[in-house]
Every structure is written in C-alpha cells, then in structure tokens.
C-alpha positions in Angstrom: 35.5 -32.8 -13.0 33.9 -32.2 -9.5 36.2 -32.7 -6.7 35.1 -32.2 -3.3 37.6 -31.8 -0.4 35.9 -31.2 3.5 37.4 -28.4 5.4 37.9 -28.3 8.9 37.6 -25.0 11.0 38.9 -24.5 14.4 36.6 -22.6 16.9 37.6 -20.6 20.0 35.4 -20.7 22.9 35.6 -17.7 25.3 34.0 -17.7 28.5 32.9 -14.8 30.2 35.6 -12.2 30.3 38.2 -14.8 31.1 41.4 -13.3 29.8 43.6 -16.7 30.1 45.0 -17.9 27.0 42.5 -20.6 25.5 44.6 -24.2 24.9 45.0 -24.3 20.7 43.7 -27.4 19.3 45.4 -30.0 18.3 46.1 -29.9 14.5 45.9 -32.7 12.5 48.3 -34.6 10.3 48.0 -33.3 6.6 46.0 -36.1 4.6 45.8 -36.3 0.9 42.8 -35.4 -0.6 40.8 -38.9 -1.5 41.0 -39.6 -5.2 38.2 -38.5 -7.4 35.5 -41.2 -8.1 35.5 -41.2 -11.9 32.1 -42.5 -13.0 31.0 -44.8 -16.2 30.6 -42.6 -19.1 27.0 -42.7 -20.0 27.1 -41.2 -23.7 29.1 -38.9 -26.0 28.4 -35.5 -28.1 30.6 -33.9 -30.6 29.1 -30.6 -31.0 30.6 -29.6 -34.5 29.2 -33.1 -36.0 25.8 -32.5 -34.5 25.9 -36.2 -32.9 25.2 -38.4 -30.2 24.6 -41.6 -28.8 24.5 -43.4 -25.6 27.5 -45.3 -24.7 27.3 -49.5 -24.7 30.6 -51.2 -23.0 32.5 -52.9 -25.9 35.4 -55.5 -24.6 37.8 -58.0 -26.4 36.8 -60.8 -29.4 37.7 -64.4 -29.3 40.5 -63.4 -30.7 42.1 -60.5 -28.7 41.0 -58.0 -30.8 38.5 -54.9 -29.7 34.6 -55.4 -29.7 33.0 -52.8 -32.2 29.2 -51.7 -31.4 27.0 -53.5 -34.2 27.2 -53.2 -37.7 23.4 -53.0 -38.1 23.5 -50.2 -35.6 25.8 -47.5 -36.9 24.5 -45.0 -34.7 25.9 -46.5 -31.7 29.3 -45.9 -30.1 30.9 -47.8 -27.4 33.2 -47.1 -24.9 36.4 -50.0 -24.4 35.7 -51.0 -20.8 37.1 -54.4 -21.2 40.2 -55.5 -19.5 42.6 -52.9 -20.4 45.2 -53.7 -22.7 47.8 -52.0 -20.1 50.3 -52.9 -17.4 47.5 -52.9 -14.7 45.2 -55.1 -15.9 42.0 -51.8 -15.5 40.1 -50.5 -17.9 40.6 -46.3 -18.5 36.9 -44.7 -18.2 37.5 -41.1 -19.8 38.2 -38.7 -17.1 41.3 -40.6 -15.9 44.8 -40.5 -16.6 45.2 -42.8 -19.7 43.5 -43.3 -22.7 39.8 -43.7 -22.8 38.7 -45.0 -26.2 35.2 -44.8 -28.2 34.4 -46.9 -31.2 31.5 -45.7 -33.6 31.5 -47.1 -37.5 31.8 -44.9 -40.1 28.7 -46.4 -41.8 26.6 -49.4 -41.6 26.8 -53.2 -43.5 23.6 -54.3 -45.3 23.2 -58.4 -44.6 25.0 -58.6 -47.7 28.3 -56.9 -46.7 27.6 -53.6 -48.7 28.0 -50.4 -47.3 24.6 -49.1 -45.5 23.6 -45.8 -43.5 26.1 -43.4 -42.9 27.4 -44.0 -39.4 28.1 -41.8 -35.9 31.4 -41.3 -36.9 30.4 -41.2 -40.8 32.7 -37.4 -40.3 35.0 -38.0 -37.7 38.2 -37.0 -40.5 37.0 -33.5 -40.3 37.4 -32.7 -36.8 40.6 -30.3 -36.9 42.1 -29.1 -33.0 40.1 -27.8 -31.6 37.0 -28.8 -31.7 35.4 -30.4 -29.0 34.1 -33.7 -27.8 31.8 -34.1 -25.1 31.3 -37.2 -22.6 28.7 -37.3 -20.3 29.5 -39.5 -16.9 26.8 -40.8 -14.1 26.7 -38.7 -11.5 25.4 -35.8 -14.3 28.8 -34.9 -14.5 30.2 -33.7 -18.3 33.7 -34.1 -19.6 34.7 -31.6 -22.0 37.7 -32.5 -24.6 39.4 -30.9 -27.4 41.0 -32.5 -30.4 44.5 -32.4 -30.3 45.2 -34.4 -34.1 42.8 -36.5 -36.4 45.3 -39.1 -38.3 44.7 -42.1 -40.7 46.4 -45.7 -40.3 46.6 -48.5 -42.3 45.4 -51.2 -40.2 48.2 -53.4 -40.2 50.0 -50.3 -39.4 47.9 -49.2 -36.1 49.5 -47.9 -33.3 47.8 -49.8 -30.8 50.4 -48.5 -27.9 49.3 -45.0 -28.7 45.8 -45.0 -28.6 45.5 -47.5 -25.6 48.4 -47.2 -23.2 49.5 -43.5 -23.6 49.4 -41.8 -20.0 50.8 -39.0 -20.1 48.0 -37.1 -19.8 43.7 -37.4 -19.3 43.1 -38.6 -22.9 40.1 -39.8 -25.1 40.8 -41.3 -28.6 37.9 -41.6 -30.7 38.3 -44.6 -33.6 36.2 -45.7 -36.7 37.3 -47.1 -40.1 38.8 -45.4 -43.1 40.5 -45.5 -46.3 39.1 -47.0 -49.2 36.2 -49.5 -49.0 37.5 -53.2 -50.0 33.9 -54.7 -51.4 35.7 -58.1 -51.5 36.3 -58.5 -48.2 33.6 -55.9 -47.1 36.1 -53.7 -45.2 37.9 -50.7 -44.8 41.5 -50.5 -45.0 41.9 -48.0 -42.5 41.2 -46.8 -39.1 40.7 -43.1 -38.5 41.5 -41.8 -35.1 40.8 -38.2 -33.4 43.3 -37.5 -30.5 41.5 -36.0 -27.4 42.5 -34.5 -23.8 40.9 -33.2 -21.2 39.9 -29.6 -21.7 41.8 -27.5 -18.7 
C-alpha cells in the first residue's frame, strides 16, 4: 500500500554578506498524515492455484444472507461490498483494517442441480500458511496476503463474527463450499474458508 505524505522544507535566504541573524520561520503545527485512500479491488490471483478472475460486488439476499457470484459462472469471484455486517454500517474493501471477504464456488450447477465445472476455488482446502493471495485495487495498486489457516465449517456452524467483523488486523477471508455434496438438496454441507492478512 502506497502512501504518500508531502514534506515541507525550510529555506534560508542570505543576502549579500549580511551577517545578521536571518528570522527562523514559523513552524507549523504537527498534522496527521491524511488516511490512505483504499481503492475497489478490481480482481484476485492466488499464485499457487494458478487462478484468477475479475472481481464483481456481491451484497445481501432477500433474506439477509450473502450474495454468491452465479452458479453458471464458477469462474467468477466476488468481493462482499454490501452494507457491512459490522458496527459501522461500511463495507471492508481488502487493504483496510477488518475483514475483506471473497466468495468463489467450488464448482458449478448444471440447470438440473448437478454438480458442473470445477470452480475458482475448486482447490481453495489446499492452500497451507503461507501461501499467498493476491488482490489487485484501481489505482494499479496490488495487495499481497498470506494464509494464515484454511478450516472447514458446517454451515449451521459458521462463524460469521470471525470472518466478517474480526479487526484486529488488515484481513482477507476467502469462502467457498465444502464437505460432502447433498444431491437432494443440491448443496454442500460446508463452507471452506482460507484466513488471510496483509503481507508486512
């Protein structure tokens, strides 16, 4: 992350060989630096998988729960850049503190709710720490992050609080589905998840 910061420099002007003490300037108050403009992420890598995809923004269902990209389009990930499931009512783009989150499927639905082409995130459970995931902002500005933990939840059992409101740190969770594939209800029965931060 690029963060630019102006720096002022004070100049002396001597005169001739006048040997009087020139006034010092006036030094300003110390200011904060302005916060860093975080752009929209634009698309995602993750080098060891050898995939990529441009980012779509994903939001929240009728029902409160998380938009996934298309199930016809299995190559796609989206980024959550909904209204944040958090105390501030903002979305987190990845490069701020909080947890950005990407959705990709693990493979795609044929119109009769079997399991089609193997998705972005078709091998997301063999990520180890490590490993790196790559987010590329407007602005040409890239985000590198390393795995901290890949785990598996049952999703009746997912830690929402975890993966969207942790802010202890610059985080980017990564989530697809998992687990056996129910063909009655043409589901998974779990939700894989790679924990991310912000490389130093």
């Amino acid at each position: 992350m690029r963060l630019l910061v102006g720096l002022g420099a004070l100049a002396v002007l001597l005169v001739g060989g006048c040997s009087a003490p020139a006034a010092e300037a006036p030094v300003p108050p110390p200011q904060a630096p302005p916060a860093p403009v975080v752009a929209d992420p634009v698309s995602v890598s993750i080098p060891k998988l050898g995939v990529e995809s441009d980012l779509i923004d994903l939001g929240l269902n009728p029902d409160g729960s998380v938009q996934v990209p298309p199930v016809e389009h299995p190559e796609i990930a989206g980024w959550y850049a909904g209204e944040k499931i958090d105390v501030d009512g903002d979305e987190t783009k990845p490069g701020q503190r909080g947890s950005a989150v990407i959705a990709a499927h693990v493979d795609g639905l044929t119109p009769t709710g079997q399991k089609g082409q193997p998705g972005l995130f078709a091998r997301l459970s063999t990520l180890v720490p490590g490993d790196e995931v790559l987010v590329e902002q407007g602005g040409d500005n890239r985000l590198r992050f390393v795995v901290e933990s890949v785990e598996s939840f049952k999703k009746d059992e997912f830690p929402g609080q975890r993966v969207y409101l942790a802010d202890d740190a610059i985080r980017l969770n990564l989530i697809t589905c998992g687990g056996a594939f129910d063909e009655r209800t043409g589901h998974y029965v779990d939700n894989t998840v790679a924990f991310a931060k912000l490389a130093p």
